[in-house]
N, C-alpha and C positions, 0 to 999 in steps of 0.2 A: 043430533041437534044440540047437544051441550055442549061439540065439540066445539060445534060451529059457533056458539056464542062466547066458548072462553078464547078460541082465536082472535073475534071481534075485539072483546075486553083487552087483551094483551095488544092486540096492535093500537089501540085507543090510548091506552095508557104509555107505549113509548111514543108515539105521537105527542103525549103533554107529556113527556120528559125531554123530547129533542127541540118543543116550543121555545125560543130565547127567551132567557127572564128579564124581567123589566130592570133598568141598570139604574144602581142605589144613588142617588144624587150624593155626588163628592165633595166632601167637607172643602172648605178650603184656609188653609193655616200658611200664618207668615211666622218667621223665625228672626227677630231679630236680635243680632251677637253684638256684642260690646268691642269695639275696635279694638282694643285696648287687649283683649283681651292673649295670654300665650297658646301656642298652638295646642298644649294641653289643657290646660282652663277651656280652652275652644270643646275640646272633644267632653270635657268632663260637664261643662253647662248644657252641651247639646243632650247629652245623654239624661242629666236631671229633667229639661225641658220634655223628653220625649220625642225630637224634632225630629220627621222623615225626611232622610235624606233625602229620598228619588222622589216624595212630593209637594214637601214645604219649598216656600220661597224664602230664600233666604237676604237680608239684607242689614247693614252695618249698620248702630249706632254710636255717636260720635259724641265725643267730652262735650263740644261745640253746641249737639242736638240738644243736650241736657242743660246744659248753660243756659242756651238760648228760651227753652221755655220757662225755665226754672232760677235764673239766677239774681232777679231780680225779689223772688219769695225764699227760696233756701239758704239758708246760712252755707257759705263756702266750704266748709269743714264735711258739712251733709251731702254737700254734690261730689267732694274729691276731685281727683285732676283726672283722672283715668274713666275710660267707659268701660265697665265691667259686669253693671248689672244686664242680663239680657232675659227675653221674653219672647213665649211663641199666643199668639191670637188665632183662635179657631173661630170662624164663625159659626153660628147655631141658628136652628130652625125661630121663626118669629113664635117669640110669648116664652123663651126659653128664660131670658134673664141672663146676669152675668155670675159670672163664678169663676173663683180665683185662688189659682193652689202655691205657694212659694217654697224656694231653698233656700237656706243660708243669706235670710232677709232678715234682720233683726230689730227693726223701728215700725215700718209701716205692716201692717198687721192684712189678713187677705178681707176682712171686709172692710178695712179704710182704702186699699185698693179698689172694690168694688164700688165701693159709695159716692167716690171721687170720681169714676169713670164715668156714672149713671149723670154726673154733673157733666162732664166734658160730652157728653152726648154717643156713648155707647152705648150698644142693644145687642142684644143676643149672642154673645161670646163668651167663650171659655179661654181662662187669660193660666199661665204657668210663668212664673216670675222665678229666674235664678240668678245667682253668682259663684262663683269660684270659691271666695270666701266672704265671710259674715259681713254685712253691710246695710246700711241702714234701709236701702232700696226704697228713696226717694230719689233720685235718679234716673230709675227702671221706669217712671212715667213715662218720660219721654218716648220713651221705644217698645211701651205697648202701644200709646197713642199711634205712633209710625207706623206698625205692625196692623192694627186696625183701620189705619187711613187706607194702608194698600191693600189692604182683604178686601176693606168694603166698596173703594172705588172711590172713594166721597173723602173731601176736607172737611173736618170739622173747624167750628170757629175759633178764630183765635183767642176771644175772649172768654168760651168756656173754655176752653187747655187752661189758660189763666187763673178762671175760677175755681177749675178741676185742681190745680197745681198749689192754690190757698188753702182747701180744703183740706190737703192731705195733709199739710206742715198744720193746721190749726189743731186738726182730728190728733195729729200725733201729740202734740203742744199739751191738747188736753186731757192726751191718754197717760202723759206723764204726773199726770193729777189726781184722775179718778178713774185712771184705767180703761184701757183702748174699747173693750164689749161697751161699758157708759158713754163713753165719748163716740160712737159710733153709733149709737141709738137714740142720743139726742141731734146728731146732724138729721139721721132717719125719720126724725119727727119732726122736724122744722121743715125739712125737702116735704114732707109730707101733707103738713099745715099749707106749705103754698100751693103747693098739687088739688086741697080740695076748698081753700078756698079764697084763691087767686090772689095771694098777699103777694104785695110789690111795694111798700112803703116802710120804712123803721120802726114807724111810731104803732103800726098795723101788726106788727112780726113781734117784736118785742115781748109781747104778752106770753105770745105758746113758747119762746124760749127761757122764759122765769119759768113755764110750768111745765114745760120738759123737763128743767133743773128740779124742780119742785117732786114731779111724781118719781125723777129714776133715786134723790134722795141725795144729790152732789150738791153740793156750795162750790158757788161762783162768785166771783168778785163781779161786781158793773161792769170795771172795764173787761173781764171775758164776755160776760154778755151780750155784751155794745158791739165786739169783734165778731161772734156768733152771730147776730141779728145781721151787721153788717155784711158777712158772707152771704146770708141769706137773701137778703137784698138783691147781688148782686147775681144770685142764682134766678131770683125770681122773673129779672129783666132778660133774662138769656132766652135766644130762642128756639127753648125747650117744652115740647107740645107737653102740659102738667099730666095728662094723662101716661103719656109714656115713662115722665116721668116714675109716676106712682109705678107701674109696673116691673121698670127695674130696680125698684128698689125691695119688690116683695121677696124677694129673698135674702133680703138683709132683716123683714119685720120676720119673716119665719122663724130664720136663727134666732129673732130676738125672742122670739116666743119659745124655742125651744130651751133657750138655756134659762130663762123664766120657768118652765118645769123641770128642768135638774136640777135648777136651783131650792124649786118647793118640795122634788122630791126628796132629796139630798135633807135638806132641814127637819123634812118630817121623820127623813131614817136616822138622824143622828138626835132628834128629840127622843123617837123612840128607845135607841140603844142607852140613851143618858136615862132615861126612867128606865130600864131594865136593871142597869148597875146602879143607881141609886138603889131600888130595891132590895138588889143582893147586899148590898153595903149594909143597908136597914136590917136583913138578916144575919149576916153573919157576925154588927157588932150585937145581935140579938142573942144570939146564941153564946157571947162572950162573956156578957155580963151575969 
């Protein structure tokens, strides 16, 4: 009778081992290379990007790409003649958010990357931004945009790439001032301010970007301000559901909030170690005299 039941068991059980398993829904990633690039820059960007060769799509972009979205906002120096920066887009499950890892980028920072895309009307991708060599990777816009256009099936509008493409030179503009994590956290609060509560006007917006300036503790000139409000502006007009908006942006409020506590922790451990060696100081000219 036992025998008879462990036969049962073992045939039960390769039965649900020889069951087919349910098949993992497959990511889908485009890969796109900088034309420009040499056939070793090709293999050394593919390789930083992580790109599969037998499953990414692969597709060129062109000085021209860049130009075209960008040259009427980038200073010419910032775009260069060559397309070199290149970018793979993964798409990712809904409610994932966007997330942005770079090489040998050295201006645009991976959450002025993100913040800027959440503008141009990206959702749920994981973006890897390279070059061969250092570069400012404002250029590399264009051909994540292209890279996510053909993942997801969809053009986005032209006027947000536009606004996406202001954003990033602004973001960068005013990381050169008070440093790219401030300058990144006050676009995050102004996209934010509109998301809940429907601001579409200058005179309406103006306000929360004095007091974004105000709470992260930077000085702005008016006319940064005016340029700030104004992007916002033109963010607000875009047609970007503000819900979604706020969504992709929460993982830039996270980062903001985590490096807010490295930074109080950090403060409290170096307050701590300063009254520790004060102390000692206090002893041992104690002992001196």
């Amino acid at each position: 009778m036992k025998k008879r039941a462990l036969r049962r068991m073992l045939a039960l059980t390769l039965c649900l081992l020889l069951l087919p398993l349910p098949a993992l829904a497959a990511e889908t990633s485009i890969t796109c290379y900088g034309e420009d690039l040499s056939a070793e820059q090709y293999e050394q960007v593919l390789s930083l990007l992580g790109a599969d060769l037998a499953a990414d799509t692969f597709l060129p972009v062109t000085h021209e790409d860049e130009a075209s979205l960008l040259g009427d906002i980038v200073p010419a120096e910032k775009i260069g003649t060559r397309a070199l920066s290149s970018a793979r887009v993964t798409l990712r499950e809904e409610g994932a958010g966007i997330s942005v890892q770079t090489h040998n980028i050295d201006w645009v920072t991976p959450d002025m990357y993100a913040s800027a895309l959440a503008t141009a009307g990206v959702t749920d991708a994981s973006v890897v931004v390279a070059a061969p060599v250092p570069v400012s990777g404002t250029a590399a816009l264009a051909g994540i945009l292209k890279a996510y256009e053909s993942a997801a099936g969809a053009s986005l509008s032209a006027a947000a790439k536009e606004a996406a493409g202001s954003e990033m030179v602004l973001t960068g503009d005013l990381a050169d001032l008070i440093g790219s994590d401030a300058a990144v956290e006050l676009l995050r609060q102004v996209k934010q301010a509109i998301a809940d509560y429907n601001l579409t006007d200058f005179d309406s917006l103006r306000p929360y970007v004095v007091e974004g300036a105000r709470q992260l503790g930077v000085q702005l000139s008016d006319e940064q301000i005016d340029r700030i409000t104004e992007l916002g502006v033109r963010i607000a007009r875009l047609d970007i559901d503000p819900e979604q908006l706020a969504q992709q942006l929460q993982g830039l409020a996270e980062g903001a909030q985590r490096l807010q506590e490295i930074s109080d922790s950090a403060g409290g451990f170096f307050s701590r170690v300063g009254g520790a060696l004060q102390r000692f100081w206090s002893w041992l000219t104690g002992l001196l005299q």
